[in-house]
TORLUMKOL-178575 format. One line per field, with one value per residue (C-alpha): residue in three letters; residue number from 1; x, y, z. Coordinates in steps of 0.5 Angstrom, whole numbers, plus 2048, in hexadecimal, padded with zeros to 3 digits. Example, Ala and Ser with C-alpha at 12.3 -4.5 7.8 and 13.67 -1.06 7.14 Angstrom:
<atoms>
vexdo	[ala_ser]
pakol	[1_2]
east	[819_81B]
north	[7F7_7FE]
up	[810_80E]
</atoms>
This chain:
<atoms>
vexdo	[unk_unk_unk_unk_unk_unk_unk_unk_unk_unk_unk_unk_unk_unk_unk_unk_unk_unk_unk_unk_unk_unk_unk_unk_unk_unk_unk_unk_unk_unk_unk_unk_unk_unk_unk_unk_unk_unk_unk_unk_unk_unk_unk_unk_unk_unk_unk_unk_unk_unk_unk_unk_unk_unk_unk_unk_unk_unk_unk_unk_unk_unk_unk_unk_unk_unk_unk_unk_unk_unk_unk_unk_unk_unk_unk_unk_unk_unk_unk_unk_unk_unk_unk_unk_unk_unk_unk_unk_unk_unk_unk_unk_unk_unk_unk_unk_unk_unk_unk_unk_unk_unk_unk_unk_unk_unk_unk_unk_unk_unk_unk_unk_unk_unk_unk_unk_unk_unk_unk_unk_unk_unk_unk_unk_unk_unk_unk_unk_unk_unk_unk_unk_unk_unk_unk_unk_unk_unk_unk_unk_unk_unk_unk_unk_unk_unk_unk_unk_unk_unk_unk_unk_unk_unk_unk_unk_unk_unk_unk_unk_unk_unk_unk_unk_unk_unk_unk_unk_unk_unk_unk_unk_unk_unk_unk_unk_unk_unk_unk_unk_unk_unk_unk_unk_unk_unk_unk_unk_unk_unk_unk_unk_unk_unk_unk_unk_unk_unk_unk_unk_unk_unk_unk_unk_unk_unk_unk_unk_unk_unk_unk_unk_unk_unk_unk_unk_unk_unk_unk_unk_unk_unk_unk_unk_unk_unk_unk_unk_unk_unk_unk_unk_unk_unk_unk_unk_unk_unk_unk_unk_unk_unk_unk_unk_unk_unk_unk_unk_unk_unk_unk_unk_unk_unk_unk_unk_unk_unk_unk_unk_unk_unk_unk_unk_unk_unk_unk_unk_unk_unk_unk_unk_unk_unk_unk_unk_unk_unk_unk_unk_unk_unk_unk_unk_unk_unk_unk_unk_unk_unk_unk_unk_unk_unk_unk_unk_unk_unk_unk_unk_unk_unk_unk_unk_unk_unk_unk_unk_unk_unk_unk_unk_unk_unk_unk_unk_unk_unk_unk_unk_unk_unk_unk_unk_unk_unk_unk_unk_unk_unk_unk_unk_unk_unk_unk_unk_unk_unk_unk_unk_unk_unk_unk_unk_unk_unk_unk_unk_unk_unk_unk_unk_unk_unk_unk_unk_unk_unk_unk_unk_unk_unk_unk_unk_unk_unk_unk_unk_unk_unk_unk_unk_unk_unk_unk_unk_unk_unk_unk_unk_unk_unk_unk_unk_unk_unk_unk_unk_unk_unk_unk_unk_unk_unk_unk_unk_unk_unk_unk_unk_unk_unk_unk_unk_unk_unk_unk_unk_unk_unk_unk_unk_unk_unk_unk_unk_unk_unk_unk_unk_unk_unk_unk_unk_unk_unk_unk_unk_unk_unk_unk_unk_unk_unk_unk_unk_unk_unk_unk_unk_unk_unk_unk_unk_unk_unk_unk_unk_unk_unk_unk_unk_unk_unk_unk_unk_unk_unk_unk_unk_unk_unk_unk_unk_unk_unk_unk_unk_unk_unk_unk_unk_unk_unk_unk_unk_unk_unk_unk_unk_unk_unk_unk_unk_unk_unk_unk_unk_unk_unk_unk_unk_unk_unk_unk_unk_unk_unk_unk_unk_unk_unk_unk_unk_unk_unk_unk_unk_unk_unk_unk_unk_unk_unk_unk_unk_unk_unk_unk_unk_unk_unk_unk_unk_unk_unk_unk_unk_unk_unk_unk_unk_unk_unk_unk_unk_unk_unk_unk_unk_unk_unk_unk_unk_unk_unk_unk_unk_unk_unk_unk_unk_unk_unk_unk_unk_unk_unk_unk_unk_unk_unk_unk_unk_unk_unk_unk_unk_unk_unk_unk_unk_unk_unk_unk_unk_unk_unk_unk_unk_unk_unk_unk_unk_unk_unk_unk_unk_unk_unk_unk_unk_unk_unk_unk_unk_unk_unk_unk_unk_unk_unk_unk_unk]
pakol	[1_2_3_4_5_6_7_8_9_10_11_12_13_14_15_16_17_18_19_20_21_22_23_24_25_26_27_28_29_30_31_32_33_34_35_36_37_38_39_40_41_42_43_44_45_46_47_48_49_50_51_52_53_54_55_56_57_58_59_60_61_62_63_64_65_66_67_68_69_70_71_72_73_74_75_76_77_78_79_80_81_82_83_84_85_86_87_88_89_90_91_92_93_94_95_96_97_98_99_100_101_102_103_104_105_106_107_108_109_110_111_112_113_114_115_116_117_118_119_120_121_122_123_124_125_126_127_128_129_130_131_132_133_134_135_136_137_138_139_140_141_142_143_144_145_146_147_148_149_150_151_152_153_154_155_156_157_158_159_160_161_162_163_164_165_166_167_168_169_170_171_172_173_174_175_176_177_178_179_180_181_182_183_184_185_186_187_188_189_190_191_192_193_194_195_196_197_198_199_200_201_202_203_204_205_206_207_208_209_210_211_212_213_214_215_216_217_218_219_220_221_222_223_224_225_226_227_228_229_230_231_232_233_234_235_236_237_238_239_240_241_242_243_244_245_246_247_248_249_250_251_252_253_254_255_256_257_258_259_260_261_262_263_264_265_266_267_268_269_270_271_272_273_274_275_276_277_278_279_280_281_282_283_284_285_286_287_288_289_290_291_292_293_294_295_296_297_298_299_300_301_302_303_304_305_306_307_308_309_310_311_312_313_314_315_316_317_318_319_320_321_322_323_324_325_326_327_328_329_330_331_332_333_334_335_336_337_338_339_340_341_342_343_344_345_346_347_348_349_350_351_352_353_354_355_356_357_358_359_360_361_362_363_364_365_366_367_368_369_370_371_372_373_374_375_376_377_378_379_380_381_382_383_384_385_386_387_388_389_390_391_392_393_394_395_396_397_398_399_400_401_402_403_404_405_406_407_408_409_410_411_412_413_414_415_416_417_418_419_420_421_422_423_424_425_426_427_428_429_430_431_432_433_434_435_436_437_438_439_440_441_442_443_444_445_446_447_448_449_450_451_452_453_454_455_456_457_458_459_460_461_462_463_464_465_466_467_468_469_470_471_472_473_474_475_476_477_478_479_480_481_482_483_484_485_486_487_488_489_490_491_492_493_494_495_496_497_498_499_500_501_502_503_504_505_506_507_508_509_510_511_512_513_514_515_516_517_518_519_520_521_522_523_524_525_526_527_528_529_530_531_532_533_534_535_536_537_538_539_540_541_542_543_544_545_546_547_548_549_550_551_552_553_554_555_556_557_558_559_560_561_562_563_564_565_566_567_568_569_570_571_572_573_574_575_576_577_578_579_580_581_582_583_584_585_586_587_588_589_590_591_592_593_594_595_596_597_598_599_600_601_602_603_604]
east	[800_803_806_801_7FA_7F5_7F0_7E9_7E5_7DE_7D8_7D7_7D0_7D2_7D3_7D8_7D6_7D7_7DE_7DD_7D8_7DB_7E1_7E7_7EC_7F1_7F0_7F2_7EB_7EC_7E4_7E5_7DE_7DA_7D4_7D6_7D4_7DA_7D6_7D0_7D3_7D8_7D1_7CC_7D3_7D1_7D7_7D8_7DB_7DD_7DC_7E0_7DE_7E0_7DA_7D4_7D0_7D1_7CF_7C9_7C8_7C9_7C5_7BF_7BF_7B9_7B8_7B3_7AE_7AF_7B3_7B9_7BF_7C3_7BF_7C4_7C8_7CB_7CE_7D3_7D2_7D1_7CE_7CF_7D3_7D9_7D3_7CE_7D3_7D5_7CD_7CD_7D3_7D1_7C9_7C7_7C7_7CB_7CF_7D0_7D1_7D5_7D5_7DA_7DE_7E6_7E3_7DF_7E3_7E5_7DF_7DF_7E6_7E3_7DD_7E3_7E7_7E8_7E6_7EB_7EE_7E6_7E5_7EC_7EB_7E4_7E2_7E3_7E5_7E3_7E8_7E2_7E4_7EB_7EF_7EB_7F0_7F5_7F1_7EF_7F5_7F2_7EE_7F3_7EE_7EF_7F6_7F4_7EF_7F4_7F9_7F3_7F1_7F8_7F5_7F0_7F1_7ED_7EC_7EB_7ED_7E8_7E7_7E5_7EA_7F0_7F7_7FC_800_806_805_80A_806_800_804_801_7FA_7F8_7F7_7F0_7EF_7E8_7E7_7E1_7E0_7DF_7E0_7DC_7D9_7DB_7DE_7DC_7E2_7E2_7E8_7E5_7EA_7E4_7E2_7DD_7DA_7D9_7D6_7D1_7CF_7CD_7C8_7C5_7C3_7C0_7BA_7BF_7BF_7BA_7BD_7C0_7C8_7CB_7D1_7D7_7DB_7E0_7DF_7D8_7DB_7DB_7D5_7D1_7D4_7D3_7CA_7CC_7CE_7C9_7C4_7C1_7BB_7BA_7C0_7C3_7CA_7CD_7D3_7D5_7D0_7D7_7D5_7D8_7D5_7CE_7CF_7D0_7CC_7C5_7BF_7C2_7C6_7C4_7C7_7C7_7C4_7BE_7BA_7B4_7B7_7BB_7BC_7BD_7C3_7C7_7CE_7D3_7D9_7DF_7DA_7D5_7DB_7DA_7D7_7CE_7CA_7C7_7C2_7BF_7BC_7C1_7C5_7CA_7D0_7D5_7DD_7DF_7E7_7EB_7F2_7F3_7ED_7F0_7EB_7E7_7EE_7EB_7F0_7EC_7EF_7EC_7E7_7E4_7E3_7DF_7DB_7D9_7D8_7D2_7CC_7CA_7CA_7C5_7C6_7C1_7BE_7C0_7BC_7C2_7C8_7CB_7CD_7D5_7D9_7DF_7E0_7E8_7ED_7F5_7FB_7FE_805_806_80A_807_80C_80A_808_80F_813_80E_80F_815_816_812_815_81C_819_816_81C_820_81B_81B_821_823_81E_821_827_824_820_827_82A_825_825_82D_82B_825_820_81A_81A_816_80F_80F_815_810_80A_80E_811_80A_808_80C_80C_80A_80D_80F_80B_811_817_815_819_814_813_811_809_808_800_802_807_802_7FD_803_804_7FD_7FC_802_801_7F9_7FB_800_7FA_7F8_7FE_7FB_7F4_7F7_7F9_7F2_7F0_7F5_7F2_7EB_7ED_7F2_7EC_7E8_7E4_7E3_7E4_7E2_7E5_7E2_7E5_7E0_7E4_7E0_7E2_7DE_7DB_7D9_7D1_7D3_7D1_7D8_7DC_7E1_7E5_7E5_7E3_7E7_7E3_7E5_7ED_7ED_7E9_7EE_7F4_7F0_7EF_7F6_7FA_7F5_7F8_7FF_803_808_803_807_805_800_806_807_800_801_806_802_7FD_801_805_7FE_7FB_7FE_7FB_7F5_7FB_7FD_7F6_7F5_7FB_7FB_7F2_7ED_7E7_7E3_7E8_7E8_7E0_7E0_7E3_7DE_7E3_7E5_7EC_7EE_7EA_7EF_7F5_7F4_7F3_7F9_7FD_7FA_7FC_802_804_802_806_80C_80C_80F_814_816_817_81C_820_81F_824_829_828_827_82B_828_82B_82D_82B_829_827_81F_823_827_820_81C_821_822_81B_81A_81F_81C_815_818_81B_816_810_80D_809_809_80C_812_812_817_811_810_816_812_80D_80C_812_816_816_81A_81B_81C_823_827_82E_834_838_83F_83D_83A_833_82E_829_822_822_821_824_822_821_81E_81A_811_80F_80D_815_818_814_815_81C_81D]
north	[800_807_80B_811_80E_813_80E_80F_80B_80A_806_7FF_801_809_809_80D_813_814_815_818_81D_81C_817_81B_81C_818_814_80C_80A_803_804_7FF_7FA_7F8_7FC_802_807_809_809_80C_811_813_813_816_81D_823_822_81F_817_810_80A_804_7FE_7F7_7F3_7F4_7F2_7F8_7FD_7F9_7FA_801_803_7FF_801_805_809_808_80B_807_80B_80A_80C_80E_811_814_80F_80C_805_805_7FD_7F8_7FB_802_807_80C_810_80E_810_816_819_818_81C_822_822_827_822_826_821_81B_815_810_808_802_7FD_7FD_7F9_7FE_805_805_808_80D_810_80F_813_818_819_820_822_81D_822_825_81E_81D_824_825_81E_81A_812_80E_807_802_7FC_7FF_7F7_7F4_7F7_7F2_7EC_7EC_7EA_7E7_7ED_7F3_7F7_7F8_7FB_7FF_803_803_807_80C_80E_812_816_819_81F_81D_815_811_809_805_7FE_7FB_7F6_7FA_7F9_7FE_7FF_7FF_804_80A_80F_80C_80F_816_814_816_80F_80E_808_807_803_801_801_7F9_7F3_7F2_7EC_7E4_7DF_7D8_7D5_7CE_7CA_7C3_7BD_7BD_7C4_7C1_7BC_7C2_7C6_7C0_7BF_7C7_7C6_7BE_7C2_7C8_7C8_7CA_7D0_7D6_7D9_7D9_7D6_7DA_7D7_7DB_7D5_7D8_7D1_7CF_7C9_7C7_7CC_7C6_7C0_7C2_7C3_7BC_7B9_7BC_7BB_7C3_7C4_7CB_7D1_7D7_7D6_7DE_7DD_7E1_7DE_7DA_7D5_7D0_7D3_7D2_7CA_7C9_7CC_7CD_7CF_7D2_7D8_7DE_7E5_7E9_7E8_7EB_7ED_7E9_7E4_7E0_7D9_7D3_7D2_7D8_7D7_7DD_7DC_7E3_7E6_7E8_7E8_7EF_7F5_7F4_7F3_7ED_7EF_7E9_7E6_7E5_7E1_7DB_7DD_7D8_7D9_7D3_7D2_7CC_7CD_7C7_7CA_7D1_7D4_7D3_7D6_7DD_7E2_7E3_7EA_7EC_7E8_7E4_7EB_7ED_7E8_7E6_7EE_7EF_7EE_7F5_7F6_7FB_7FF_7FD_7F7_7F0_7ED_7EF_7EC_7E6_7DF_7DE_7D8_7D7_7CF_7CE_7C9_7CA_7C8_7C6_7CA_7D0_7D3_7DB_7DF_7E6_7EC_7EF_7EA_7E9_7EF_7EF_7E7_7EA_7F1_7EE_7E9_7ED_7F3_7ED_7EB_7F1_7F3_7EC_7ED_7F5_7F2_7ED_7F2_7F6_7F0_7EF_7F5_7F5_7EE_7F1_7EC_7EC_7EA_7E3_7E3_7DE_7E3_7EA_7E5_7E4_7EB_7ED_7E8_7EF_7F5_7F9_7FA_800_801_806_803_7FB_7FB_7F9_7FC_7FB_7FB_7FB_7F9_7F2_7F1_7F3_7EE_7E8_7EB_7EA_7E4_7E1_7E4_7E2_7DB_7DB_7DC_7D5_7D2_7D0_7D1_7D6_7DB_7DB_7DC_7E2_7E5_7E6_7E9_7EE_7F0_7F1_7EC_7E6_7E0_7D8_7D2_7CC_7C6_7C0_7BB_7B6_7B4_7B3_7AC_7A7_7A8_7AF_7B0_7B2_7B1_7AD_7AF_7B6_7B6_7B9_7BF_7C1_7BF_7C4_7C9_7C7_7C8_7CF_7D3_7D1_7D3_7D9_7DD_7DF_7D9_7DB_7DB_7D6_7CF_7D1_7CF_7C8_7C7_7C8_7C3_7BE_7BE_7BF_7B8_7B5_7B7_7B9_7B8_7BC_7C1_7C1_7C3_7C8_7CB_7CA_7CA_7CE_7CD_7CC_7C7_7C3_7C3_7C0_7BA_7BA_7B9_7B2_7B1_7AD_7B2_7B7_7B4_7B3_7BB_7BC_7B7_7BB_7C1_7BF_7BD_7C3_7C8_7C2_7C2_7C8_7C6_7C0_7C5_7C8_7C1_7BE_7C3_7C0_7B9_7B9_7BD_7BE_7BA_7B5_7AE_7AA_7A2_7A2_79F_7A6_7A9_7A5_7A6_7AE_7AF_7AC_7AF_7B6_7B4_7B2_7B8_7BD_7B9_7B8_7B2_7AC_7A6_7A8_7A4_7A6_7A7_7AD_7B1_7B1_7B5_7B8_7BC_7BB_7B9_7B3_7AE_7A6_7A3_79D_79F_79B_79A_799_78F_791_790_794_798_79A_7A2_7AA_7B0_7B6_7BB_7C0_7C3_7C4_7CB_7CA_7C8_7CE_7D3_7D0_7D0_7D7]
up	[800_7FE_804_804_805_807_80B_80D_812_811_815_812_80E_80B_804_800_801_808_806_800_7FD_7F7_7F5_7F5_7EF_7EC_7F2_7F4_7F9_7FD_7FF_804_802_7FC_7FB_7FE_7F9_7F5_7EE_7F0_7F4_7ED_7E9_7ED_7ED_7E9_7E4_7DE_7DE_7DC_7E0_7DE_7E1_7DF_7DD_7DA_7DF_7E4_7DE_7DD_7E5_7E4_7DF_7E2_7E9_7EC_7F1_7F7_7F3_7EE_7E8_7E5_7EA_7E5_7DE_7DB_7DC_7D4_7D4_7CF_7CD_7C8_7C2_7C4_7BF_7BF_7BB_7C1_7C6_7C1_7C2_7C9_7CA_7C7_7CA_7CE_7D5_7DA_7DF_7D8_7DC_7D7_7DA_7D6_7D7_7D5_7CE_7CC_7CF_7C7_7C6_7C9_7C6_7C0_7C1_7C4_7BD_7BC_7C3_7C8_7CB_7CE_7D0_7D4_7D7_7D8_7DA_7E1_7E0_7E6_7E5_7E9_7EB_7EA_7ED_7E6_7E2_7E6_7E7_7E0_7DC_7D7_7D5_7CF_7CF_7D7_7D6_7D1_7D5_7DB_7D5_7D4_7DB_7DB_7D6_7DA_7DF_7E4_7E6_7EC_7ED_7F2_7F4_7FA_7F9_7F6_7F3_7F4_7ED_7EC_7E7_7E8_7E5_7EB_7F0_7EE_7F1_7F7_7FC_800_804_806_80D_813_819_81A_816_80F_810_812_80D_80E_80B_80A_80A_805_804_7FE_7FB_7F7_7FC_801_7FA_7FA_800_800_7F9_7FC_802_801_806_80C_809_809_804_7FE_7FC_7F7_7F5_7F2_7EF_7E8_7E4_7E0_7E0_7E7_7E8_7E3_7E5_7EC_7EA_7E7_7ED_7F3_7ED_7ED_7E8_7E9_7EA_7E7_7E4_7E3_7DE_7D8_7D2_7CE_7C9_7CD_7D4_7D1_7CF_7D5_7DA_7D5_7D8_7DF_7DA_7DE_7DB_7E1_7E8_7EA_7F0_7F1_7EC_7F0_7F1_7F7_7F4_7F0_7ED_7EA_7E7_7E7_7E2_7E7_7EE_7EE_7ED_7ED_7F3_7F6_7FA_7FE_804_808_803_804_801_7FE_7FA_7F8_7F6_7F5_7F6_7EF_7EB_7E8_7E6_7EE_7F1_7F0_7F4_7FB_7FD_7F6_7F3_7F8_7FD_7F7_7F7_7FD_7FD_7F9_7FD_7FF_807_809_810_815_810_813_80E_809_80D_809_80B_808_807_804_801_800_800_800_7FE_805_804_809_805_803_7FE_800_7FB_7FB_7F9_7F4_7F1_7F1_7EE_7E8_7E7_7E7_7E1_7DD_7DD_7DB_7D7_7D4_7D3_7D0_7CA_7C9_7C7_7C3_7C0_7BE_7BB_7B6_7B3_7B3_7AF_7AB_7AD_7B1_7B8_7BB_7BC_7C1_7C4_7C4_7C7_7CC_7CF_7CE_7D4_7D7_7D3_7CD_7C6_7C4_7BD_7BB_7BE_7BE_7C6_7CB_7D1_7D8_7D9_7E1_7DF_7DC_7E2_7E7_7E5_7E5_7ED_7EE_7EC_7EF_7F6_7F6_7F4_7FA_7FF_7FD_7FF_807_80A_80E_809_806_80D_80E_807_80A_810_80D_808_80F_810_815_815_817_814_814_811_80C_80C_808_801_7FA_7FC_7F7_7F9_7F5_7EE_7EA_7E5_7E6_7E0_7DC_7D5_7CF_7CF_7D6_7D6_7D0_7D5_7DA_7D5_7D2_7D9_7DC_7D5_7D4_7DB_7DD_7DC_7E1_7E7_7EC_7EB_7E5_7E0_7E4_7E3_7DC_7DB_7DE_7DA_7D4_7D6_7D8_7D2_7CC_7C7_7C9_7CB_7C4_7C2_7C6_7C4_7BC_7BA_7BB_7BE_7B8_7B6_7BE_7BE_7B7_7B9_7BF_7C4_7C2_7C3_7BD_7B9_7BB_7BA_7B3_7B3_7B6_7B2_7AB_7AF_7B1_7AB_7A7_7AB_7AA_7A4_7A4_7A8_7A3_79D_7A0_7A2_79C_797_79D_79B_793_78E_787_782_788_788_78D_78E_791_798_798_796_79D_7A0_79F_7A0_7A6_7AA_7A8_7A9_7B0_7B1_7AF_7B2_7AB_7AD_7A8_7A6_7A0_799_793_78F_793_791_78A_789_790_792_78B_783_784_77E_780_77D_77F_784_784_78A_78C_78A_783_786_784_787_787_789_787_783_786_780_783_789_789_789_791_793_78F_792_79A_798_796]
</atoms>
């Protein structure tokens, strides 16, 4: 945490504006808790402004929301989402309204500097950027368009960063913001952490055994595979599912999709995945809230300090209201390793690498234009996992978002590590805690799948590739699954989707379109050996033929089994004649007379 910190101490039900009558100005706010007003706050201020948020959903929520008379909270309120055009936005801007309110995501935030061309400089100057939900921009990593949005805030005069759960950036040119931590008078509330030898025979006994609750489960669990196996297993007939609409998402769970929770709407059993962790109000009975995480299961192992405080954050705790007070646990299991790396070193262990990293590439980069060669992609990729290329010099450099988003990761996964750690994490982002252990194991008299199918080990494979592989024990888990399965690996890596469903996930069927597509890009590789092998005007008996061939279909890959026959026709015009060896013996071979078309032009 930055050194000037500026706190303040409110009761435990005051909203924001106890603290604030307007949000303050190229501002840093740790708000302490969710639901505490931050947005409606900046919305409601008498000045032009852009909210970014990280989800649809919250824009959605903020542009239905009503008041207790029942009107729209916000009516001026523009929601720049799907659909919605640079010229919409355009119009918008230049409309009598005299507080415009602009809210988007990071995606779309595009929109609004293409609806500003010719008049940036009044939109930068004239208009106040709220960066809500600001941790998002580090939890977030597979998401471009988040750094992107980060890159643009600096742009505008005026702008404030706030989170309930907030990450401190390592950012330089955050150091001219002004701190703010918000903090109350007592704890926020009490995690129930159960410590489960099996999470999900702890999950089932919650959803088989549903009437010793008078109210409704709302589930937070990031894998919609676990989330329909688990309706599987106890046999639910009716729930809500809220998960991003994903084609593959949709096959799974069908009709239990819901878009966005709805007051009144809610089921006996509601689940949510990430994109519903944060930023809407849940406004229930009495809810029984429920994170659920696997230390082995990636996806589950949302960070606790970020995601998880939002998650179970979001019922809305009215003053003087019992009936809005939660039930909270947290269902978990550990790596059993005492061990915790704390964030400095962290830090400090990717900040080295990456300098390194970095000024390796440089160098690199250097030596390719003295050679006149363009540099590897592979090598660009790479360094990009760190920096950024300079468009004009080609040099990378050093991207602190990018860097910070690996440090996050880590120092989240590291909380997972023994129960006590996660534990600690609640109690420093002000809660209380009781844990108590399940130590029952997923029994025969369970439902299961004993065995994952292929559709799932590809998923496994996606979602541990899709996030940054330097997380500590993700490469590990990488590796195991790449030796364990490695043709679905394979495939992963070298088709498509659409090429992967075509075979309807039957493992015999992708290894034969592996084996064309592994010999397609081959190929190339066998063209640029065969002028080392055959020499035009050269001939050479059919066993030096087979031979040949089958030492560079060994080497390059190309899977198939050589022949003599095959020099002539596919990879040369060769004319057949007869070779007579040192005993007078004649043989059967080939004169190489010159090269297809397909060699001449890999050779060249």
């Amino acid at each position: 945490m930055p050194i000037k910190t500026h706190e303040i101490k409110l009761k435990l039900n005051d909203y924001l504006d106890k603290a604030f009558k307007v949000i303050p100005t190229n501002a840093f706010i740790h708000k302490g808790r969710t639901g505490i007003g931050g947005t409606h706050l900046e919305l409601k201020a008498n000045r032009n402004s852009i909210a970014t948020v990280p989800t649809k959903g919250i824009i959605t929520d903020k542009i239905n929301s009503k008041d207790e008379n029942g009107n729209l909270e916000y009516p001026n309120l523009f929601p720049v989402m799907g659909g919605v055009t640079p010229n919409d936005i355009k119009e918008y801007l230049s409309s009598n309204i005299p507080y415009k309110k602009l809210i988007t995501t990071p995606d779309s935030f595009y929109k609004i500097i293409e609806a500003s061309k010719g008049n940036l400089h009044e939109l930068y100057r004239d208009y106040f950027l709220l960066f809500d939900e600001a941790h998002s921009i580090i939890t977030e990593s597979y998401r471009e368009s988040m750094i992107k949005a980060f890159e643009l805030q600096f742009n505008f005069k005026s702008r404030t960063f706030i989170s309930a759960t907030p990450f401190y950036f390592s950012d330089p040119r955050m150091k001219e913001l002004k701190y703010y931590r918000i903090t109350f008078d007592e704890p926020l509330g009490k995690i129930n952490i159960i410590h489960a030898k099996s999470v999900k025979r702890c999950v089932n006994e919650f959803l088989t055994n549903t009437n010793q609750f008078n109210s409704n489960l709302h589930i937070f669990l990031n894998s919609v595979t676990e989330i329909a196996e688990a309706i599987e297993r106890a046999e639910i007939k009716d729930c809500n599912i809220h998960c991003s609409d994903k084609e593959d998402n949709l096959e799974k769970i069908g009709k239990f999709f819901k878009p966005q929770p709805i007051k009144g709407q809610y089921k006996k059993i509601n689940f949510y995945t990430t994109s519903h962790f944060e930023g809407w109000n849940l406004e229930d009975i009495n809810p029984t809230i429920i994170l659920v995480t696997d230390a082995n299961k990636y996806h589950t192992k949302v960070g606790i300090s970020n995601k998880g405080v939002q998650a179970v954050g979001r019922q809305r705790i009215k003053p003087n209201d019992s009936k809005t007070i939660p039930t909270i646990y947290h269902i978990t299991n550990h790596r059993k390793k005492k061990i915790y790396k704390p964030m400095e070193r962290i830090t400090k262990d990717y900040m080295f690498d990456a300098e390194w990293e970095i000024d390796n590439y440089n160098e690199y980069i250097e030596a390719c234009k003295l050679q006149e060669r363009e540099p590897s992609q592979e090598k660009t990729d790479f360094v990009q996992k760190y920096a950024t290329i300079n468009a004009d010099t080609d040099r990378a450099e050093i991207c602190h978002t990018k860097i910070d988003q690996f440090i996050n990761e880590s120092a989240c996964d590291e909380e997972f590590n023994h129960i006590d750690y996660i534990q600690e994490a609640w109690q420093r982002a002000g809660f209380e805690t009781d844990l108590k252990i399940h130590s029952e194991t997923l029994n025969k008299n369970i439902k299961r799948k004993t065995k994952k199918s292929v559709k799932e080990i590809l998923e496994d494979i996606e979602a541990l590739e899709s996030t940054n592989s330097f997380v500590f024990g993700n490469q590990e888990q990488i590796t195991k699954l790449k030796n364990k399965y490695p043709v679905l690996y394979d495939a992963y890596k070298k088709l498509t989707k659409a090429e992967i469903k075509s075979t309807n996930y039957v493992v015999k069927n992708i290894e034969k379109i592996l084996i064309l597509k592994n010999n397609k890009d081959a190929e190339i590789r066998v063209l640029k050996f065969l002028p080392h092998y055959f020499t035009i005007g050269e001939r050479y008996t059919k066993a030096e033929v087979k031979d040949y061939l089958q030492e560079i279909y060994d080497k390059t890959g190309y899977i198939k089994n050589a022949s003599a026959e095959q020099i002539n026709h596919i990879w040369y015009d060769a004319r057949p004649c007869k070779i007579k060896d040192n005993t007078g013996t004649y043989h059967n071979g080939f004169e190489i007379q010159r090269m297809i078309l397909k060699v001449r032009a890999a050779t060249k």
